[in-house]
Each structure stands twice: as structure tokens, then as C-alpha cells.
C-alpha positions as CSV (number, residue, x, y, z in Angstrom):
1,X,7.0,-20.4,33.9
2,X,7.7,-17.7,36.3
3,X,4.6,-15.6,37.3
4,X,3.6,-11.9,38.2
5,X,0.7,-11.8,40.7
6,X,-1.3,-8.8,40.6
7,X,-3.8,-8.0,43.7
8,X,-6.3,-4.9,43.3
9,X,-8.6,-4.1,46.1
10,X,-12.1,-4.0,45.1
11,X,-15.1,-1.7,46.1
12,X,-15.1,-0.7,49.9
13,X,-12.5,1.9,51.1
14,X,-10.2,0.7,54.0
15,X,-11.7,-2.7,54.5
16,X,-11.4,-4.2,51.0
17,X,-7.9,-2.6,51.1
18,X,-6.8,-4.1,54.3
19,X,-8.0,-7.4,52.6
20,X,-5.9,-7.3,49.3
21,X,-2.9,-6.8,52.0
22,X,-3.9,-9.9,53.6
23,X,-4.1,-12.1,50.3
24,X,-0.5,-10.2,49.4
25,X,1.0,-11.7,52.6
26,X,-0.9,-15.0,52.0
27,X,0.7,-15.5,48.7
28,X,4.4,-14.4,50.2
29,X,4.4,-16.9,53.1
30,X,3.3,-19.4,50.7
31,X,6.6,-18.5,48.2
32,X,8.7,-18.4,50.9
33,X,7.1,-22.3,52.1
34,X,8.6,-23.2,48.5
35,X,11.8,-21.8,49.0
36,X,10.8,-19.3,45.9
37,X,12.2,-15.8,45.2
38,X,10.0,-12.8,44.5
39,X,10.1,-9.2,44.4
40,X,7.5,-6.4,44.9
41,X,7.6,-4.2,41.6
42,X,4.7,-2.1,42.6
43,X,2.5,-1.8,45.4
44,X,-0.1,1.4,46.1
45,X,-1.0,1.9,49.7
46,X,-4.7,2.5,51.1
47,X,-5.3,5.6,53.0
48,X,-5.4,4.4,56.3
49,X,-4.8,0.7,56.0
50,X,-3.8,-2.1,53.9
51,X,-3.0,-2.1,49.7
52,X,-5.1,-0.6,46.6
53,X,-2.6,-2.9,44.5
54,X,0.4,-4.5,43.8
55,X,2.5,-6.5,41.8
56,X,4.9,-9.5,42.6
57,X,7.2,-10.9,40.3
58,X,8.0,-14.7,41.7
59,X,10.6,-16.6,40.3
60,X,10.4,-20.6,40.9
61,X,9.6,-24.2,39.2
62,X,5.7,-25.0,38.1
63,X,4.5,-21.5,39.6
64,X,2.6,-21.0,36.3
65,X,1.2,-24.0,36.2
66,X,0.1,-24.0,40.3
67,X,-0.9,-20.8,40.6
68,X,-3.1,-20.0,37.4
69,X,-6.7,-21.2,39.3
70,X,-5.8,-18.4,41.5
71,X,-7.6,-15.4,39.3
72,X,-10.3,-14.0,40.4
73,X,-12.4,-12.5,42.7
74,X,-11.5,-13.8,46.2
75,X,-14.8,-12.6,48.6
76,X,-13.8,-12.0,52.5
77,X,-16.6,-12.0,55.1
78,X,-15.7,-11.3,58.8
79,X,-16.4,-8.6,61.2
80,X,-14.4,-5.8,60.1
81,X,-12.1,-4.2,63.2
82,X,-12.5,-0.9,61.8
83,X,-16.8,-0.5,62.0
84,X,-16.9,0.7,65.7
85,X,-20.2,-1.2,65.3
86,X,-18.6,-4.6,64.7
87,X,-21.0,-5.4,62.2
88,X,-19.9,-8.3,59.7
89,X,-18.4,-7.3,56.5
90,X,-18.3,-8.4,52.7
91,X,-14.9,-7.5,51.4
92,X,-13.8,-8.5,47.8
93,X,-10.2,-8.6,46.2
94,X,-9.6,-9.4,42.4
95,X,-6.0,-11.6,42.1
96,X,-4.4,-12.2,38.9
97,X,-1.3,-14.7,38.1
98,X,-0.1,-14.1,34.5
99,X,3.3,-16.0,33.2
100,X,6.6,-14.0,32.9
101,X,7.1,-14.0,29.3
102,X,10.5,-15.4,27.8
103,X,12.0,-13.7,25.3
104,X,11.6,-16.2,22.8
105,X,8.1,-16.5,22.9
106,X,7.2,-13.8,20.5
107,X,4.7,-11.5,21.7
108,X,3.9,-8.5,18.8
109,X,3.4,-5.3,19.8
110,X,2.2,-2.4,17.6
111,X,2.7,1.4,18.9
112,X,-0.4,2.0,17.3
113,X,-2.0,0.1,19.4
114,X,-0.6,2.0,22.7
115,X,-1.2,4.7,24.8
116,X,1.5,5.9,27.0
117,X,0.6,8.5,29.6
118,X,3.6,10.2,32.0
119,X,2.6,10.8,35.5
120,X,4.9,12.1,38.9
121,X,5.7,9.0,41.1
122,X,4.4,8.7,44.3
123,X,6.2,9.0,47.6
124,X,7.1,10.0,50.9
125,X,7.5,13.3,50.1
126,X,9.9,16.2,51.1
127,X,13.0,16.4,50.2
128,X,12.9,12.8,48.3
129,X,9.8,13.7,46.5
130,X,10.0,12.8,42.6
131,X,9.5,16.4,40.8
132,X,9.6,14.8,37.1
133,X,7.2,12.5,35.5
134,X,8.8,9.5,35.4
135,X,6.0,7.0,35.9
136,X,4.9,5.7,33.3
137,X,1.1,4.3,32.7
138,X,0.6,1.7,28.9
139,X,-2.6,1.5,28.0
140,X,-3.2,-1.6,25.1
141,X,-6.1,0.2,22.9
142,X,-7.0,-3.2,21.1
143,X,-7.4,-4.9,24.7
144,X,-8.1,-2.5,27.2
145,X,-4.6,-3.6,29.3
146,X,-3.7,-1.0,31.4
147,X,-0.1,-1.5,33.0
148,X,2.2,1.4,35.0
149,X,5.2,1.2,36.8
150,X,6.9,3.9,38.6
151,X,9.7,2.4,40.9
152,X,12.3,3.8,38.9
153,X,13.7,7.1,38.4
154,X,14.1,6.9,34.9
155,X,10.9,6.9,32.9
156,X,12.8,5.5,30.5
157,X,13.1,2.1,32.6
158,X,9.9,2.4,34.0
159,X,8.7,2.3,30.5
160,X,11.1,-0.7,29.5
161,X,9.4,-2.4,32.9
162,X,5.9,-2.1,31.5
163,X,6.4,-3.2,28.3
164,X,7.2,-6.4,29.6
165,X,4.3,-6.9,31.8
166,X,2.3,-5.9,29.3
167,X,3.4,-8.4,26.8
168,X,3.1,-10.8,30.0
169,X,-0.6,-9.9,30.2
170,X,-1.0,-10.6,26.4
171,X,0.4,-13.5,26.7
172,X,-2.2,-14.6,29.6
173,X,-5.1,-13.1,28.1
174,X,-4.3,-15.4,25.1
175,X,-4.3,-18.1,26.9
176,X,-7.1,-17.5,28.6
177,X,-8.9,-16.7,25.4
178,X,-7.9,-20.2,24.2
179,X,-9.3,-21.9,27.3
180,X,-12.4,-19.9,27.1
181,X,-13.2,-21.7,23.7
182,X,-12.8,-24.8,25.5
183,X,-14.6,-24.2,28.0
184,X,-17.6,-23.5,26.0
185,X,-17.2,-26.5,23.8
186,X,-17.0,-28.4,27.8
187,X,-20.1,-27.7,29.6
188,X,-19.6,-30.7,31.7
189,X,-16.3,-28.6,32.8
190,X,-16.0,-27.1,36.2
191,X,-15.5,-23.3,36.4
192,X,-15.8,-20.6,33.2
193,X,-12.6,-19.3,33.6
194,X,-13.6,-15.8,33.6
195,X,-11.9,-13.9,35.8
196,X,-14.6,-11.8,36.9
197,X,-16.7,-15.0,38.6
198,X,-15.9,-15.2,42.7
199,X,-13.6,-18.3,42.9
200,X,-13.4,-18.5,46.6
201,X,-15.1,-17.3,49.4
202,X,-13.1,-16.6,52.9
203,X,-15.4,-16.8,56.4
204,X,-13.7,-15.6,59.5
205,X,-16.8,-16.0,61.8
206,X,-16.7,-19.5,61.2
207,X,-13.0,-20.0,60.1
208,X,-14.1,-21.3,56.8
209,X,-12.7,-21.1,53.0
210,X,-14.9,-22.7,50.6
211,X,-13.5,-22.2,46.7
212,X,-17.0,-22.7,44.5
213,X,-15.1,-24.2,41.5
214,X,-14.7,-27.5,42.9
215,X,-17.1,-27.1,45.9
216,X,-14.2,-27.5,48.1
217,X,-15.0,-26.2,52.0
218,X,-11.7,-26.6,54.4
219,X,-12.2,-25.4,58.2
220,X,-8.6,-24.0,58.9
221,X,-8.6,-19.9,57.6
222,X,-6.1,-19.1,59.7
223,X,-3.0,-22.0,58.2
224,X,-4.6,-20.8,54.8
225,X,-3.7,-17.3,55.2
226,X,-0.2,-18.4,56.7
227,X,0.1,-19.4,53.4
228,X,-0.9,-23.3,53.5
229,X,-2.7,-22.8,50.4
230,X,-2.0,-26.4,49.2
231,X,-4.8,-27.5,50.5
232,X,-6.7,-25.4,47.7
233,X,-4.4,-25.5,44.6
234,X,-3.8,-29.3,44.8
235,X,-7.6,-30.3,44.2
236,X,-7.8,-28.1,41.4
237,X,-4.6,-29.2,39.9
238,X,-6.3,-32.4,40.2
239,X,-9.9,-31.3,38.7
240,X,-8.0,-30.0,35.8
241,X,-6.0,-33.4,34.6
242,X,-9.2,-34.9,35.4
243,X,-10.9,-33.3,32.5
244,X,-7.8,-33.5,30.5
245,X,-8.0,-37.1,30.6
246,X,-11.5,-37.2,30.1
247,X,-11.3,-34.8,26.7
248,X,-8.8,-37.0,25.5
249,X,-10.3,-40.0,25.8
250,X,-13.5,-38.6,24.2
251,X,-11.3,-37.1,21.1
């Protein structure tokens, strides 16, 4: 399936923001190496650098099924170049990959079960500065999913927009739901699955990426963040037919 990726900087001001930016342009160069297509729906700039979030909508073959392991908290430790002191940093950034929903998978939604708050867009400001309310924020009661969008002038498309990430997201956490059950029936497996665990660490002070699922530790930061992220999803592609193949056997 095709696949949004969602990037929210975490706790930390500029630098955790300057962060999600990098992991943005990580997962861009990497789309672009496969010849992908992709569009930014949303993204919310920091104050004086980087991203607080964004969304990217990639369309391409498999990028479901290679870029799921990617959710979670990805934890960035380098000196930061805006402490005057250059004292080392811990930055965090949460990623999540959720599949594009098709229209025949039926996904139910209940109004009931929403919230939908109006809000004025963001921009530049003067004389192209949105004076209605026609972002538009979904919250899913039952859940807790929290969706806007606010790149269109219409609220009534901005709307139509959410709603269809939103039943994306239900359709993830679903799925994610499901594995969790597995998971706890396979103690033996490697990873929980939850999304708020720290699935990777990046080390700039000794160029280092280590992802703690697999205990994988690869010396070359800088291709990774070119987007030669290959190197990471490919083990874990391989860590996860490994334990489908063991499961099997023992059913």
C-alpha cells in the first residue's frame, strides 16, 4: 500500500525541531532513491529552525510493507550548533508510517464519535493571510486520533482531506492492535511494537546509528541521512519473515 508518514518533533524547542526536519529530508532522499512520488500535505515550521510536524503522502510499490518498522521514537545525540556552549545534545522525534486507505477497504466511521474543531490557517501573513476558519482539526473520541489539515482554502476540502487520514490512522491502529496480540502471545519476538518505545538511536559524535530492535549498529550516519536507509529496513524485513516462518512452523 501507499503510505502517509507523519514526523512530530518531540520535547526540546529548536533542537528537536531542527531534528524532525532532518528525518523529513532523510525519508525524501530515500523516495526519491526509489524513483517514488510524494507530496507534503502538511508541515508546521519551528520558530527559528527546522519542523514541529508534517505529513507526506508517498505513493510507490511495497512502501507499506518497507516502511512500517519505521514508527517510533527516533533519539538524536550530537552537539547541537545552536548551544553557544557546544555541549552534546539528546534530541528525540516520533515518526509514524500508516497505509493509505483504499476505498474498498471499509473503514466505519460514526459522527458521534467525532469532534471537529474550525481554526484560521496559518501563513505568511499580509495581504495573503487566511481571514476565515478554514482549517479544520478531527478529533476520534473512541481513540484519541487527532488529525487537521489546513492547505486548502475550503474547509470543506480540508475536512474531506482529514477524513481520509483519519480512516488511514484507523486502519493502522488496527493493525497494530492486531500485532500487539501477537506480540504478547511471542515473547521470544523481537520488538513490542508500541510506538512509544525508542526504535533507533542516531550518534553524530561518533557517526553511529544503532536501531535496538534487532541490535543492529552501522558506522555511516551521514549515507543514512542521505537517505541510504536500506541498510536498516532490510534486516528488519528480514527479522520479521524470520519469525513468520518460525510461528508457522510451530502452529
Amino acid at each position: 500500500l501507499n503510505v502517509f508518514i507523519e514526523i512530530h518533533a518531540g520535547a526540546g524547542g529548536t533542537e528537536s525541531q531542527d531534528w524532525a526536519d532532518m528525518l523529513k529530508k532523510m525519508y525524501v532522499r530515500w523516495l526519491d532513491k526509489k524513483d517514488c512520488t510524494y507530496n507534503l500535505i502538511s508541515e508546521h515550521s519551528g520558530e527559528e529552525a527546522g519542523i514541529k510536524s508534517c505529513t507526506i503522502k508517498a505513493t510507490g510499490n511495497y512502501l507499506y510493507g518497507l516502511l512500517k518498522k519505521e514508527s517510533g521514537i527516533h533519539r538524536l545525540v550530537r552537539i547541537s550548533p545552536f548551544d553557544s556552549g557546544a555541549r552534546r545534545h539528546t534530541s528525540f522525534a516520533s515518526v509514524w508510517v500508516y497505509p493509505v486507505v483504499d476505498e474498498d477497504i471499509n473503514i466505519d466511521i460514526h459522527e458521534k464519535d467525532l469532534r471537529i474543531d474550525t481554526y484560521r490557517s496559518s501563513g505568511a501573513g499580509g495581504q495573503h493571510v487566511n481571514t476565515t476558519d478554514s482549517a479544520v482539526r478531527i478529533t476520534h473520541i473512541p481513540t484519541g486520533i487527532v488529525v487537521s489539515q489546513q492547505d486548502e482554502k475550503s474547509q470543506h476540502k480540508n475536512k474531506a482531506k482529514a477524513l481520509k487520514i483519519l480512516r488511514s490512522r484507523l486502519l493502522d491502529n488496527q493493525i497494530q492492535e492486531k500485532n500487539k496480540e501477537r506480540s504478547e502471545q511471542r515473547k521470544n519476538q523481537v520488538g513490542s511494537g508500541d510506538r512509544s518505545e525508542r526504535i533507533r538511536t542516531y550518534n553524530f559524535p561518533q557517526g553511529r546509528v544503532s536501531d535496538h530492535r534487532i541490535n543492529l549498529t552501522l558506522y555511516n550516519l551521514s549515507e543514512i541521512l542521505e537517505g541510504k536507509i536500506d541498510e536498516l529496513i532490510n534486516p528488519l524485513i528480514a527479522e520479521e519473515e524470520s519469525t513468520k516462518l518460525a510461528n508457522m512452523k510451530n502452529e
